[in-house]
C-alpha positions as CSV (number, residue, x, y, z in Angstrom):
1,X,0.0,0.0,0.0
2,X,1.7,3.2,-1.1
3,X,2.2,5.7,1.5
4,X,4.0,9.1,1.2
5,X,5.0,11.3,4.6
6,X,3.5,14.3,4.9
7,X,5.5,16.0,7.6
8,X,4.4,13.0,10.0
9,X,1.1,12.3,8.7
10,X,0.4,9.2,6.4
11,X,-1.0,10.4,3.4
12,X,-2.4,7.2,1.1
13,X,-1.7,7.3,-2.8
14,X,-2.4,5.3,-5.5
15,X,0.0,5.0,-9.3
16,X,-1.5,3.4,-12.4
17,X,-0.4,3.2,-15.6
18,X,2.6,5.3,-17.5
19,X,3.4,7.8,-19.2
20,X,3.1,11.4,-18.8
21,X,2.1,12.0,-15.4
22,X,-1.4,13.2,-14.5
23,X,-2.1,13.7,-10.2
24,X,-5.5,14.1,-9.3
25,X,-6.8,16.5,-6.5
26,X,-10.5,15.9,-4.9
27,X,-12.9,18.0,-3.8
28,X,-14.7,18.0,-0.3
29,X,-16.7,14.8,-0.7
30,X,-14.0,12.7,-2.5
31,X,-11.0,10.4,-1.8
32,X,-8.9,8.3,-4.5
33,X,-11.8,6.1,-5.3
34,X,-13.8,8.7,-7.1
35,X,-11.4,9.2,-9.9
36,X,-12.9,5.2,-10.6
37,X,-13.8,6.4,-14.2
38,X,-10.8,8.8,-15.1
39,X,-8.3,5.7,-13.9
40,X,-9.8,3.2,-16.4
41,X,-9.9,5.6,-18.8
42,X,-6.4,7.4,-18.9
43,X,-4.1,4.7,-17.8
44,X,-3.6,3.3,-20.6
45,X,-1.8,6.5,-22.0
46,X,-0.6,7.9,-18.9
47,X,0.7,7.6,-15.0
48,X,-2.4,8.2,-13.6
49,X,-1.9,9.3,-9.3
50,X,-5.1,9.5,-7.2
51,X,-4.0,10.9,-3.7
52,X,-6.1,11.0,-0.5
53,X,-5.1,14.9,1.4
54,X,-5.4,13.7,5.1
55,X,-8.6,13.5,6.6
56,X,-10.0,11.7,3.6
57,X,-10.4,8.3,2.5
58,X,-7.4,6.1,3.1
59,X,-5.2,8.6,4.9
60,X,-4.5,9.4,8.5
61,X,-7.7,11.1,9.8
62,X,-6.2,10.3,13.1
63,X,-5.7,14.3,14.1
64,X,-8.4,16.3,16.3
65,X,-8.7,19.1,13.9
66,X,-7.7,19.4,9.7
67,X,-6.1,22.6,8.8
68,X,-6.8,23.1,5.0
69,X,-3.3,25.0,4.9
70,X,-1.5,21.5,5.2
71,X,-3.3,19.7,2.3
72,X,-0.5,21.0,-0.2
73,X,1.9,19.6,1.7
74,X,0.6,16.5,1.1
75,X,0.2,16.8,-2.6
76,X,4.0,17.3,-2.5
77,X,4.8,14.6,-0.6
78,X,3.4,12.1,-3.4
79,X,5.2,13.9,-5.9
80,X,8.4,13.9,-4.0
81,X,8.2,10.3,-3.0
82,X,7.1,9.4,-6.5
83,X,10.1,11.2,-8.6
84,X,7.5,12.8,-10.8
85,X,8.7,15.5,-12.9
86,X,6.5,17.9,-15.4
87,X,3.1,16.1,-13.6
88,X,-0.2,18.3,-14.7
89,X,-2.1,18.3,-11.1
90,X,-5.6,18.0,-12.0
91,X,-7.8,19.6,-9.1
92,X,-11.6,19.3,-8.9
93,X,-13.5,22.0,-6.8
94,X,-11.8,23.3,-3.9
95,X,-9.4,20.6,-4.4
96,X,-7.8,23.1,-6.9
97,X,-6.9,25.2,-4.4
98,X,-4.5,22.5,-2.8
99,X,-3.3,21.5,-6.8
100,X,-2.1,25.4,-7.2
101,X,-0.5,25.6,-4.4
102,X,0.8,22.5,-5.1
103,X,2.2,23.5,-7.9
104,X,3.6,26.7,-6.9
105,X,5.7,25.0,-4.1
106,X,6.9,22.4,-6.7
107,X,7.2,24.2,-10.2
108,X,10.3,21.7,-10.7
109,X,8.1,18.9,-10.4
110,X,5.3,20.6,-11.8
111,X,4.6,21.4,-15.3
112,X,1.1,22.5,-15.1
113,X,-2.1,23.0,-12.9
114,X,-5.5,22.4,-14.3
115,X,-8.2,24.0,-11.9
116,X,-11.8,22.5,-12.3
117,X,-14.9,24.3,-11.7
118,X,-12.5,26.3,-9.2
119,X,-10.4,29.7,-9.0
120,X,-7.6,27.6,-7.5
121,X,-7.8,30.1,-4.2
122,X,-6.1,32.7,-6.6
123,X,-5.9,36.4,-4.5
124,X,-7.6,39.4,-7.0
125,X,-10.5,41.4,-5.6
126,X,-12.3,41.0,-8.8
127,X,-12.2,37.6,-8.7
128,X,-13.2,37.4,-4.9
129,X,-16.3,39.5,-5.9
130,X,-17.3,37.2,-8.7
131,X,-17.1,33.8,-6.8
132,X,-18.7,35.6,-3.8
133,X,-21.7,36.2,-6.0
134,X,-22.1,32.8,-7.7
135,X,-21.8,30.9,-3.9
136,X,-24.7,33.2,-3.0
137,X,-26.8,31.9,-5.6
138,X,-25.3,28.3,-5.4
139,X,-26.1,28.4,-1.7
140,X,-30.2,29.0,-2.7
141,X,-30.1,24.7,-4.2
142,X,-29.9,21.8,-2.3
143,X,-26.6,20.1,-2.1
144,X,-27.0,17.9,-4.4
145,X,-28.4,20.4,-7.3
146,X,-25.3,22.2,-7.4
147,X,-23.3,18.9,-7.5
148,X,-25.3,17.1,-10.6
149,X,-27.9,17.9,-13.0
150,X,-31.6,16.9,-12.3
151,X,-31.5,14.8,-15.1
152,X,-29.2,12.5,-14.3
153,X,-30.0,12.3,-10.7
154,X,-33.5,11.1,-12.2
155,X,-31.6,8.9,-14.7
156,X,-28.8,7.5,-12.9
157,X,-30.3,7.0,-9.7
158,X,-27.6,4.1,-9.2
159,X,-24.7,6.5,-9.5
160,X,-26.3,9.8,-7.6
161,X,-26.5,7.4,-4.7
162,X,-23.0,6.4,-5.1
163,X,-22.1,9.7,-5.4
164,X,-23.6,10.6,-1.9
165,X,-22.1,7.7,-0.3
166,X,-18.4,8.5,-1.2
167,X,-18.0,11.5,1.0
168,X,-19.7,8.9,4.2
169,X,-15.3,7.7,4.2
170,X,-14.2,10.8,4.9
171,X,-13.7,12.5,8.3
172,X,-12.7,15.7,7.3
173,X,-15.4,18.0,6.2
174,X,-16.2,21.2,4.1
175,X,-15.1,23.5,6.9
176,X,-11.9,21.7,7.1
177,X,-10.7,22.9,3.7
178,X,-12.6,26.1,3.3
179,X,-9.4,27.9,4.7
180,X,-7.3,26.9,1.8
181,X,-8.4,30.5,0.1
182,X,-6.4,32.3,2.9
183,X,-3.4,34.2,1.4
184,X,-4.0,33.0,-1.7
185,X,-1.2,33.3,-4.9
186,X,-1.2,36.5,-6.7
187,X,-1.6,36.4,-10.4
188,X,2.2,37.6,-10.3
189,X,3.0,34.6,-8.3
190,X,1.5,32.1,-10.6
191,X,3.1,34.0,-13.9
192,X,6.5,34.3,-12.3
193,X,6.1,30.3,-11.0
194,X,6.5,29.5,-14.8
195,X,3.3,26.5,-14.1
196,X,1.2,26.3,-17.4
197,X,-2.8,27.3,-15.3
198,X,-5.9,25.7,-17.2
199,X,-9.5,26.4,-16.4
200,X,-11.5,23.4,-17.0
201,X,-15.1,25.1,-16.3
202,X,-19.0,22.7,-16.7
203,X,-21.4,25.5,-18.7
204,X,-23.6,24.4,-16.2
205,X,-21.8,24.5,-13.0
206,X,-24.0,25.8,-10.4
207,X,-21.0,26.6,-7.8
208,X,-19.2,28.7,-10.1
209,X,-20.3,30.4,-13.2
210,X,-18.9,30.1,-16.7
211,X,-18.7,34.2,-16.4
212,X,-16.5,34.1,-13.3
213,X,-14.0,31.4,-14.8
214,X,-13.5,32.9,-18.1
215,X,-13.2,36.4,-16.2
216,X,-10.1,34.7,-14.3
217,X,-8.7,33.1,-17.4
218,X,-8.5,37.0,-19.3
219,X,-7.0,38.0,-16.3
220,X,-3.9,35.2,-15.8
221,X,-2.3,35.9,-18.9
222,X,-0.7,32.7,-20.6
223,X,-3.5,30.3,-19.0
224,X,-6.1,28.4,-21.0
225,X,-9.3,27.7,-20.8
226,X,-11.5,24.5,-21.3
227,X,-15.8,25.1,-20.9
228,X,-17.4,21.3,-21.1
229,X,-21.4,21.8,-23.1
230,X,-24.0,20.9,-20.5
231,X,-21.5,20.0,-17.8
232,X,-22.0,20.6,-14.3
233,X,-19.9,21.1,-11.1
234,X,-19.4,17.3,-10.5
235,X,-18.6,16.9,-14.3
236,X,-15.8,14.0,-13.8
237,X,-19.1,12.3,-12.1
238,X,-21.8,12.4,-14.4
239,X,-20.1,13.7,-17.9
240,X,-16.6,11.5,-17.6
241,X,-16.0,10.7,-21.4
242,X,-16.0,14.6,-21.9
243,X,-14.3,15.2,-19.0
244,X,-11.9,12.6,-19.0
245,X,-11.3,13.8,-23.3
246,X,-10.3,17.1,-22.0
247,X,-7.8,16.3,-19.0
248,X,-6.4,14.2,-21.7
249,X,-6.5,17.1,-24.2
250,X,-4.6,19.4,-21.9
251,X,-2.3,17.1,-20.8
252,X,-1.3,16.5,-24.1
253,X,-0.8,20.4,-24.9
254,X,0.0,21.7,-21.8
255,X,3.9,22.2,-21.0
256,X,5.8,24.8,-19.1
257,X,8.8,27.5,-20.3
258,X,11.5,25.4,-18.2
259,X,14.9,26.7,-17.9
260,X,17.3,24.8,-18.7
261,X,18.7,22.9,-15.7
C-alpha cells in the first residue's frame, strides 16, 4: 500500500499506468476512489496518481482538527516520493486550491495545474467579488443540485447514490478545507512560478459560473481555458468521457517554459 510522509502524517496514494504523469486533487466529498472512471480511462496513456489529502479516505484522519493550509503539503509529498517531474495536477473543486499551491511550491516537479470548476484560491479582488456572487446563488439549491444535474440524478439513480455515499469515508469535512483561500497566490505569483494554469469550467456549474471562470482566465495571462457543453460542477461524475477527453487534451498540450537545468 503506497504511502507518502506528509511532515508526519500518512498520506495514502495510488500509481496506475505510464506515461506522462497526471495527479488528481479531490474535492470536499471525495478520496482516490472517485477518480474510478478517469483511472480506467487514462491509464492506458498515462501515470495516472489518485491521492487521499489527510482526513480523507485512506489517509491518516487520526488528528483532532484538519487545517486546509496542510493539504499541499501532502500533494507534495506524493510527488516527492514518486520522482514525478512535469506532472499536470488536476484539481476538482476546492481541491484546486491544494493543486495550485501544489504546484507553486513544486514548479520543478510541476509542469502545469489544471483547476476544475475552481479559481484555485487565486488572491484578485475581482475575482473574490465574482465567486462571492455565484456561492450566493449556489447556496439557494440543495446540495445535491449544485453537485449534478436533475437529469441525471433522475436517470442514474444508481450513481447519484453512489455519489452521496463517497463523502460517508471521509472525516474531514467542508469547513476543514474552506481555509485553503487564505493568502491565496497572486496572479504575479503564478506567472513568475513559470506553471502552465488551465480552467476546466462545466457551462452548467451551479457553484461557479462560466462568467467568473472565463473572467479569471482573461485575467492570468498565458493560462487556457477548457468550458465542457452541459456539464455541471461534479462533471468527472456524471459527464466523464467529456471530461476525461479534456484532462487528456490538456495534458497533451499543456507544458511549461522550463529553464534549462
Amino acid at each position: 500500500m503506497p504511502i507518502a510522509d506528509s511532515d508526519g502524517t500518512s498520506i495514502y496514494y495510488e500509481r496506475h499506468g505510464s506515461g506522462p504523469a497526471i495527479l488528481f486533487v479531490h474535492g470536499s466529498g471525495g478520496h482516490h476512489a472517485a477518480w474510478w472512471q478517469q483511472v480506467a480511462a487514462l491509464r492506458e496513456e498515462f501515470t495516472v496518481v489518485t491521492v487521499d489529502l489527510r482526513g480523507f479516505g485512506k489517509s491518516d484522519s487520526s488528528m483532532p482538527e484538519f487545517d486546509g493550509q496542510d493539504f499541499p503539503g501532502d500533494v507534495v509529498a506524493v510527488l516527492d516520493q514518486e520522482d514525478l517531474t512535469d506532472a499536470m495536477l488536476v484539481g476538482q473543486s476546492i481541491g484546486s486550491v491544494a493543486a495550485l499551491r501544489a504546484g507553486l511550491l513544486r514548479p520543478e516537479r510541476v509542469g502545469s495545474v489544471v483547476l476544475g470548476h475552481s479559481l484555485g484560491g487565486i488572491s484578485h479582488p475581482e475575482l473574490k467579488e465574482l465567486a462571492a456572487a455565484d456561492r450566493a446563488e449556489a447556496v439557494k439549491l440543495p446540495v445535491i443540485d449544485r453537485l449534478l444535474t436533475k437529469r441525471f440524478q433522475e436517470e442514474r439513480a444508481d450513481l447519484t447514490f453512489l455519489f452521496q455515499q463517497m463523502g460517508t469515508f471521509n472525516v474531514a469535512r467542508m469547513q476543514d478545507l474552506r481555509n485553503l483561500d487564505t493568502n491565496g497566490p497572486s496572479l504575479d505569483d503564478i506567472q513568475a512560478s513559470g506553471v502552465k494554469v488551465a480552467f476546466l469550467a462545466g457551462e452548467k456549474d451551479a457553484v461557479l459560473s462560466v462568467k467568473t471562470v472565463t473572467r479569471a482566465h482573461e485575467l492570468l495571462a498565458g493560462s487556457h481555458l477548457e468550458i465542457v457543453p452541459d456539464a455541471p460542477h461534479s462533471m468527472y461524475w456524471e459527464t466523464p468521457a467529456e471530461y476525461n477527453a479534456a484532462v487528456a487534451h490538456l495534458r497533451r498540450t499543456l507544458t511549461a517554459p522550463k529553464e534549462a537545468a
